[in-house]
NUKOL-412196 format. One line per 3 residues: their letters; for each residue x, y, z of C-alpha. Coordinates in steps of 0.5 Angstrom, whole numbers, padded with zeros to 4 digits. Layout:
// residues N
A) X Y Z; ...
END
This chain:
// residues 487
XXX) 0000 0000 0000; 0002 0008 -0001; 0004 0012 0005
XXX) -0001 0016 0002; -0008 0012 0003; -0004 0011 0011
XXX) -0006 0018 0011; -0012 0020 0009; -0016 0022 0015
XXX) -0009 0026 0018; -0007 0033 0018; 0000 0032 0016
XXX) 0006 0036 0013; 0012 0032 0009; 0019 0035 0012
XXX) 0023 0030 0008; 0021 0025 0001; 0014 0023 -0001
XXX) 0008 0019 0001; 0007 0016 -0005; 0013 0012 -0003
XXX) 0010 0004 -0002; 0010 0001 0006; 0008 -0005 0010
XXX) 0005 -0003 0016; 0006 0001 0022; 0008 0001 0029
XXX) 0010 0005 0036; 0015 0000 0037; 0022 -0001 0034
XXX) 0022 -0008 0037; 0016 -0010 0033; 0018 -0006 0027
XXX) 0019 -0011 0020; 0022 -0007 0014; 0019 -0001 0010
XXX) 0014 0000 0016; 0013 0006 0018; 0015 0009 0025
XXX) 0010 0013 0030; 0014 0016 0034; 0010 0017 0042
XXX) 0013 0021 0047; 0010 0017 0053; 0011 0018 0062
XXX) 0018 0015 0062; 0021 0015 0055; 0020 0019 0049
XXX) 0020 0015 0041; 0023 0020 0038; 0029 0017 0042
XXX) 0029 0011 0038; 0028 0014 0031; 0036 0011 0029
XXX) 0034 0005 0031; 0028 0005 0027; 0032 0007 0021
XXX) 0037 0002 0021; 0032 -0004 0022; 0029 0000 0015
XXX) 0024 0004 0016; 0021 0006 0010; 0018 0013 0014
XXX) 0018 0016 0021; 0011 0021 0023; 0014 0025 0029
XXX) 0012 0032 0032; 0018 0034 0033; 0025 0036 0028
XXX) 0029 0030 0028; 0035 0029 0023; 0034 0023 0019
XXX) 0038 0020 0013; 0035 0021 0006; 0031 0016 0003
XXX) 0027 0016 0009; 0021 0020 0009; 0019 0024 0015
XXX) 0012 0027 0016; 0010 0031 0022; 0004 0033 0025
XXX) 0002 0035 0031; -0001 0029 0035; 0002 0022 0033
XXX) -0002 0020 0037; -0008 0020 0034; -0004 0019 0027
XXX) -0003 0013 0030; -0009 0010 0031; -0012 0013 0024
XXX) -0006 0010 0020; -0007 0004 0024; -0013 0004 0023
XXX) -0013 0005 0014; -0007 0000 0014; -0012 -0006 0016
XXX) -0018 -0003 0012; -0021 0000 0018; -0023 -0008 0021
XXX) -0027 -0004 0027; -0032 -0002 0022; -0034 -0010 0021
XXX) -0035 -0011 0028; -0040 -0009 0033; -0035 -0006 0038
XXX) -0038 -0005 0046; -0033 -0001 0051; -0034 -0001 0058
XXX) -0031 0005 0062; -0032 0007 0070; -0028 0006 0075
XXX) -0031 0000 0078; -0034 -0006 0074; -0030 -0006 0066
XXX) -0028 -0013 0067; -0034 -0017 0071; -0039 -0013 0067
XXX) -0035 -0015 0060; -0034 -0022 0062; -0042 -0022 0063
XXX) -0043 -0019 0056; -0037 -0023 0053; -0041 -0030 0056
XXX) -0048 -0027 0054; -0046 -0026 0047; -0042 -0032 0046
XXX) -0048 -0036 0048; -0052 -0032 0042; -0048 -0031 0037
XXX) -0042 -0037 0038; -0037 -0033 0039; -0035 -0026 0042
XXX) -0028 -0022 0042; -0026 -0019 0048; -0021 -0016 0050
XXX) -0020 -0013 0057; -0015 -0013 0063; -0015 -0020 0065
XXX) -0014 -0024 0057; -0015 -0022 0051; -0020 -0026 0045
XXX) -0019 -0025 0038; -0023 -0032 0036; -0016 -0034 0034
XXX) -0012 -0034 0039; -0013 -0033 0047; -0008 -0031 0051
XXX) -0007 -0026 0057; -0007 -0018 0057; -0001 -0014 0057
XXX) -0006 -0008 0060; -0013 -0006 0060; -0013 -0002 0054
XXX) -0007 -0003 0049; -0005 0002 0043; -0009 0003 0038
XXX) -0004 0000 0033; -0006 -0007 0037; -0013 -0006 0037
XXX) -0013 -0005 0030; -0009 -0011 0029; -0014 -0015 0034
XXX) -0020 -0013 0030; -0016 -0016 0025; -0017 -0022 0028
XXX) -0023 -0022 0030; -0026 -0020 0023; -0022 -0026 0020
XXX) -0025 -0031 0025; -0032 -0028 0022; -0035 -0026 0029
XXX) -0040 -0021 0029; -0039 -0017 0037; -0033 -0015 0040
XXX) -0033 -0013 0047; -0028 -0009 0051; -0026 -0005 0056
XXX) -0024 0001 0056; -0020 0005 0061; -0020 0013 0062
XXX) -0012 0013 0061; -0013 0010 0054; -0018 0015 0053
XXX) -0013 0021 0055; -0008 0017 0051; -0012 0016 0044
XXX) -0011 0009 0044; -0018 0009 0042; -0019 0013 0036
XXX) -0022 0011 0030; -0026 0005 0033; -0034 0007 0032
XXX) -0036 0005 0038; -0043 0001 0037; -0044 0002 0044
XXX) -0042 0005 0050; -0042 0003 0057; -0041 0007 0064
XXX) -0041 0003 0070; -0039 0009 0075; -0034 0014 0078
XXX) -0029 0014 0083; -0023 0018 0085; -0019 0013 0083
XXX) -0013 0014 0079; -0010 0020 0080; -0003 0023 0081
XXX) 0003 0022 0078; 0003 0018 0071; -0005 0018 0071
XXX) -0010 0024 0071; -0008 0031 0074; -0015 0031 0078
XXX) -0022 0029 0079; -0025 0033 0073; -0019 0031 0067
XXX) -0022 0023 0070; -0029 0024 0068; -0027 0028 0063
XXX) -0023 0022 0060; -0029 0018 0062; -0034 0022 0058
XXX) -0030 0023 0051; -0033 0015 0050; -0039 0018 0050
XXX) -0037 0022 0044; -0035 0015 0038; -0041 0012 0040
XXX) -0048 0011 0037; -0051 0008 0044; -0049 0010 0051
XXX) -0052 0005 0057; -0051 0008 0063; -0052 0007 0071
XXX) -0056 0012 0073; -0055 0012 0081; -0048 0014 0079
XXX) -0047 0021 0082; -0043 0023 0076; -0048 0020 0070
XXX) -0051 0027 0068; -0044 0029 0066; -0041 0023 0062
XXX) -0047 0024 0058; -0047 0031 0057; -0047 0034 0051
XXX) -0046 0028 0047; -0050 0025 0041; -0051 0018 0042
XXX) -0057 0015 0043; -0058 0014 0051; -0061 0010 0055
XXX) -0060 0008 0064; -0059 0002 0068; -0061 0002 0076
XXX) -0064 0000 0082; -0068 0007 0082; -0074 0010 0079
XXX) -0073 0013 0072; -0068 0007 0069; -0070 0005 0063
XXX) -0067 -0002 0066; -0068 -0002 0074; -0067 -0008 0078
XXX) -0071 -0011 0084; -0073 -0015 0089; -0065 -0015 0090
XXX) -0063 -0021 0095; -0057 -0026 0097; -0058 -0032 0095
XXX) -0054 -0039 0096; -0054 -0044 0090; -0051 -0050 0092
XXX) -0044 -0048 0096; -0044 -0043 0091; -0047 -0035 0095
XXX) -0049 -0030 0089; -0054 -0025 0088; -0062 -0026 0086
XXX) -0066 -0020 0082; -0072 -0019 0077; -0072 -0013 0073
XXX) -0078 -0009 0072; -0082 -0010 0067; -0079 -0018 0066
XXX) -0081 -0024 0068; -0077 -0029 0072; -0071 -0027 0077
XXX) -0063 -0027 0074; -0058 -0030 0079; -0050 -0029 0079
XXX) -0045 -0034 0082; -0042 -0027 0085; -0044 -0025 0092
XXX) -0044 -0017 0093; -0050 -0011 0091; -0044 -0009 0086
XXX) -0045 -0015 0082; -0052 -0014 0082; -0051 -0007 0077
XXX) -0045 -0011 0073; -0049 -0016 0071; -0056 -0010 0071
XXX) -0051 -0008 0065; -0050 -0014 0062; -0056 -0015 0061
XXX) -0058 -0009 0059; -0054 -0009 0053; -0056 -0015 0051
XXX) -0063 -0014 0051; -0061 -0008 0047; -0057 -0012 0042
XXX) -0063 -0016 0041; -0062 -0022 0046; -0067 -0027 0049
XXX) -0069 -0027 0056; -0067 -0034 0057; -0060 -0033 0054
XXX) -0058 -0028 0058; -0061 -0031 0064; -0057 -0038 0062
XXX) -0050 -0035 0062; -0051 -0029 0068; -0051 -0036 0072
XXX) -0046 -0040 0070; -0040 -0034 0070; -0034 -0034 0072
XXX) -0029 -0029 0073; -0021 -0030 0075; -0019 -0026 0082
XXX) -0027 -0022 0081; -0030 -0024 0088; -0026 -0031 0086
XXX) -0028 -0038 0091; -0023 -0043 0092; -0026 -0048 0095
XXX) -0023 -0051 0102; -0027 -0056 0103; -0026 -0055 0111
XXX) -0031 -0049 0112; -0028 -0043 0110; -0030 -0038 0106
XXX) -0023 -0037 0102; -0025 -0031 0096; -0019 -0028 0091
XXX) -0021 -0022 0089; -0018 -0015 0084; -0019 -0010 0091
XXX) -0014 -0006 0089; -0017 0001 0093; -0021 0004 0098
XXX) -0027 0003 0095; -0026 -0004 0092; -0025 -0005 0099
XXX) -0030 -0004 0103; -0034 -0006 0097; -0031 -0013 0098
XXX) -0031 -0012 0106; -0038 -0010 0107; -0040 -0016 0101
XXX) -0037 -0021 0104; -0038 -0020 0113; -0044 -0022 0111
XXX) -0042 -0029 0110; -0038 -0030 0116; -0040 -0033 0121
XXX) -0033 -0032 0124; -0028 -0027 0123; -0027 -0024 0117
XXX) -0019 -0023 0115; -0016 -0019 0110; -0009 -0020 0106
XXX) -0007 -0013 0102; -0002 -0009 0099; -0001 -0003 0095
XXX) 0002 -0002 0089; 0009 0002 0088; 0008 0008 0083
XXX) 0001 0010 0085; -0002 0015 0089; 0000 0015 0097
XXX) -0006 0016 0099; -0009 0010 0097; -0005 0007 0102
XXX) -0008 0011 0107; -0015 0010 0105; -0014 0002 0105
XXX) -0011 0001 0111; -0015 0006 0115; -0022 0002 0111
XXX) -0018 -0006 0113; -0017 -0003 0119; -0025 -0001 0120
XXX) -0029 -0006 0117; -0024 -0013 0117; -0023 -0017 0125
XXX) -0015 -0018 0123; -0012 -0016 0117; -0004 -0018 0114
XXX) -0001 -0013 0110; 0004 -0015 0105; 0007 -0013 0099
XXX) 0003 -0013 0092; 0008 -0009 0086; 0012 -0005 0089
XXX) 0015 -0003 0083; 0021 0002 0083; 0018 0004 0091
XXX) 0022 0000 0097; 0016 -0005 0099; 0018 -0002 0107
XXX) 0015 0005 0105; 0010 0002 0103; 0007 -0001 0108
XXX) 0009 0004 0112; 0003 0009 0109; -0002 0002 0110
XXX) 0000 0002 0118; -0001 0010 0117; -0007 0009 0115
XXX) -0009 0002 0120; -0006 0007 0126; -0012 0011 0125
XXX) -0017 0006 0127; -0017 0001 0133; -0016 -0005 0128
XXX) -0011 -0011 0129; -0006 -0012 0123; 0000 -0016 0122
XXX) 0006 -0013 0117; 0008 -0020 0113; 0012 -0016 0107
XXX) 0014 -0024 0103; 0007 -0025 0100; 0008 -0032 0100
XXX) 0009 -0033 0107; 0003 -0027 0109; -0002 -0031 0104
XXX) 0000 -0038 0109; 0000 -0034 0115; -0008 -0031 0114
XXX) -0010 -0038 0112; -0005 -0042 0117; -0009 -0037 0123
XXX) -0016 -0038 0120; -0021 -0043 0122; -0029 -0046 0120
XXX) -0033 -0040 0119; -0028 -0035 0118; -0028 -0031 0112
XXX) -0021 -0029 0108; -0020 -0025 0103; -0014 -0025 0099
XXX) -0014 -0018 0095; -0010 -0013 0091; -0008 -0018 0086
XXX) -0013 -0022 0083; -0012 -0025 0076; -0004 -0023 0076
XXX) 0000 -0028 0076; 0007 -0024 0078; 0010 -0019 0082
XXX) 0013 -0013 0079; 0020 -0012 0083; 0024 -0006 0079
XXX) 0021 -0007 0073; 0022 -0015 0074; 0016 -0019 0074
XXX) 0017 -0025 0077; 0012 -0031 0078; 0008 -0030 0083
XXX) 0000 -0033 0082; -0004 -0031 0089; -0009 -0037 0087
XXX) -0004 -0042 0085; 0000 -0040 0093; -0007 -0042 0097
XXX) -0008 -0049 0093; -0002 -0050 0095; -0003 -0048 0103
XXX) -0010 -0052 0102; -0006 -0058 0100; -0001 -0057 0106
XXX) 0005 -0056 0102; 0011 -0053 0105; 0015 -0046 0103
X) 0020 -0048 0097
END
C-alpha cells in the first residue's frame, strides 16, 4: 500500500521524500518493527519515541511520523503532525482496511466493573452468536487466538490488529474495556463504537502518570461517549449526567432506582448449591436472574449486561442462562477449601473496592473476616492511607504485605498502609513476603472465617524493579490447602 492512503484522515506535512512511497504497516514500537514499516514515534511517562528514531532506521523503516524535528537520513521519508497519537490510531486503522467497521464493538468504561461487566457480556453474547472477541485486563480474545492481556487497553495499533483477527475469524460482536488512561492517550481513536457502557465513577487513578484530577478523569470517562451510536449508563452514578452530557448518541439507563429504563428489583442474597450470589428481577421482565458473584455491586455489573443485551436483541432466557454460569478469574473468586472457610480472591486494589468486597462478604462470616492486602508502587499514596484505614474499620484481623512494589522500597509502602491502619482500632500484621502472608492468613483461620486475598486477582506475577516475577495468589492458596510446604 502507499503512504498516502495510511494517511487519509490525518493532517500532515512532508519534511522529507514523499507519501507516494510503498510501506508495510505501522507500529510504535521498534521492536515489533519489519522492513518498510512505517514508525510512529509517541512521547510517553518514562520514554519519548522520538529517541528511537535511528533504530527504526536501521531496522528499515521505510518513513517516521513524529511532531518534532529530527534528522533523518535521505531515502526515508519524514511526516510531522501535530499528534501522533492519533495519526497512529487513524494510520493503524487505514492499513488494515478499517476492521473495526466489520465488528459491533462494545466498550465498557468506569472506575469500577470493566472487567466483570465484559466478561458477562462476552458470555452472554458468546452464548448468541457462537463466539464473541473480547479484549480486557485479564485476557484478550481474538477467535484466533486466547492469550493474557498486557494492560486493560492497548495501543491503537494492536487494537486494529486484534479487530484484525476477529474479523478474519468471522465474528459479529466484540467487546472491550476501555480505560480512562487509553481514552486520554487516543488509544481508542478511530473505533466506531456501536456501544458504549458507563458503570460508575470514583476517585481513583489520579496522580503521577495517571490523570491530574477528579474533573480531567471524568472528562476522559466521558469522551467514549462522544464515538459511540448508544450509550447505557448507571443512573444511580452521581456523575451519570455529565458523562453524557452534550454527546450525540442514543442514551439509554440502568439502575436499581426510579427512572431506569432497565431497573433492577427484588435484590437479595442467594446460596445455590455451596456457591453465594446474587438474585434479582428486572422491572417489566418475568422471572429472576442469579449470578454465582456475591456483592450488590455485582448486581449492577450483570444489570448492565444484560441491558446491553437486551438492547442487541438478546433473548431473555439467553441472557439468563449465561449470567448463571459466569465466572471471572481473581472478581470475587471462591477457591474451594472443603474445611469450611469461606476462602475469596479478588482484584480490590483501593479504598472503594475494599469496603465494596468487605462490606459483601461480612455477611457471609460466621466467624471472623481477615483480609491480606498491599498497595502497588508508583501509585498515589493516599490509596494506601484509604485501604488501611478501610482494613482496618471493616476487617477482624488484616495481613499486610507486598503487591507491585515497582520502583518503590516494599517497606515504605507498608509503611503508608499501617499509617492508615494506625487510624483505627483494627488489629494487623505486617508480613512483607507475599507468599508466606498469604499461609499465615490461611494458617490463622478456621470453620466459618471469611478470607480474603486482595490486591491482585488474575495476575500471575510480582513486578519488582521492572522484573516480573512469578507469583500466582491462587495457585499459592491451592498450595496451603493442599499442605505444601514453602520452597
Amino acid at each position: 500500500m502507499e503512504l498516502s492512503q495510511l494517511l487519509s484522515q490525518v493532517r500532515y506535512e512532508v519534511i522529507q521524500g514523499t507519501v507516494h512511497t510503498r510501506v508495510a504497516g505501522v507500529t510504535n514500537d521498534t521492536r515489533d518493527l519489519k522492513r518498510r514499516d512505517v514508525y510512529v514515534c509517541i512521547e510517553g511517562y518514562d520514554t519519548d519515541g522520538h529517541r528511537f528514531v535511528p533504530e527504526a532506521v536501521k531496522k528499515g523503516a521505510s518513513a517516521i511520523v513524529t511532531a518534532k524535528e529530527i534528522p533523518c537520513p535521505e531515502g526515508v521519508t519524514v511526516i510531522r503532525v501535530s499528534d501522533t497519537r492519533w495519526a497512529l490510531a487513524a494510520m493503524s486503522a487505514a492499513a488494515l482496511g478499517y476492521p473495526a467497521e466489520h465488528l459491533r464493538v462494545i466498550g465498557i468504561t468506569g472506575t469500577k466493573g470493566k472487567t466483570t461487566t465484559a466478561w458477562m457480556l462476552r458470555d452472554i453474547l458468546r452464548r448468541a452468536e457462537g463466539a464473541c472477541g473480547l479484549i480486557g485486563t485479564v485476557e484478550t480474545d481474538t477467535g484466533l487466538r486466547r492469550f493474557p492481556s498486557a494492560r486493560t487497553t492497548p495501543e491503537s495499533c494492536q487494537l486494529m490488529a486484534y479487530f484484525q483477527e476477529m474479523r478474519e475469524a468471522e465474528l459479529k460482536s466484540a467487546v472491550m474495556e476501555v480505560s480512562s488512561q487509553a481514552l486520554k492517550l487516543e488509544r481508542t481513536a478511530c473505533i466506531p463504537f456501536h456501544m458504549g457502557i458507563f458503570t460508575n465513577l470514583g476517585e481513583d487513578h489520579i496522580g503521577p502518570g495517571e490523570h491530574a484530577d477528579l474533573q480531567e478523569y471524568r472528562w476522559c470517562k466521558h469522551l467514549l461517549f462522544l464515538q459511540c451510536e448508544t450509550g447505557l449508563g448507571n443512573r444511580d452514578d452521581p456523575c451519570w449526567g455529565e458523562i453524557f452530557d452534550r454527546t450525540g448518541c442514543r442514551k439509554i439507563t440502568f439502575g436499581t432506582g426510579e427512572g431506569a429504563d432497565y431497573r433492577a428489583v427484588e435484590i437479595r442474597r442467594e446460596t445455590r448449591g455451596d456457591c453465594p450470589g446474587m438474585c434479582f428481577a428486572m422491572e417489566g421482565r418475568e422471572g429472576t436472574f442469579f449470578i454465582p458473584l456475591p456483592g450488590r455491586y455485582n448486581v449492577y455489573n450483570a444489570l448492565a449486561a444484560a441491558a446491553a443485551a437486551f438492547e442487541l436483541g438478546v433473548g431473555e432466557e439467553t441472557v439468563r442462562e449465561a449470567l448463571c454460569r459466569v465466572s471471572i478469574p481473581g472478581r470475587m473468586e471462591r477457591i474451594p477449601s472443603g474445611d469450611g472457610r469461606c476462602i475469596f480472591l479478588d482484584y480490590a486494589h483501593n479504598a472503594l473496592s475494599l469496603a465494596n468486597a468487605l462490606g459483601t462478604l461480612r455477611g457471609l462470616a460466621k466467624g471472623r473476616l481477615i483480609v491480606l492486602f498491599g498497595c502497588g508502587g508508583n501509585r498515589s499514596r493516599q490509596r494506601r492511607f484509604e485501604m488501611g484505614e478501610t482494613a482496618g474499620r471493616m476487617a477482624d484481623e488484616t495481613v499486610i504485605t507486598s503487591d507491585n512494589p515497582r520502583e518503590e522500597k516494599p517497606e515504605d509502602i507498608l509503611a503508608d498502609i499501617v499509617e492508615g491502619m494506625r487510624r483505627t482500632e483494627g488489629t494487623y500484621t505486617v508480613i512483607p513476603d507475599r507468599r508466606e502472608a498469604i499461609r499465615y492468613a490461611l494458617d490463622c483461620s478456621g470453620s466459618g472465617d471469611v478470607v480474603l486475598i486482595a490486591g491482585k486477582g488474575h495476575e500471575t506475577y510480582q513486578e519488582i524493579q521492572g522484573v516480573r516475577y512469578p507469583m500466582d495468589d491462587r495457585e499459592i492458596i491451592l498450595g496451603v490447602l493442599r499442605g505444601e510446604k514453602d520452597r
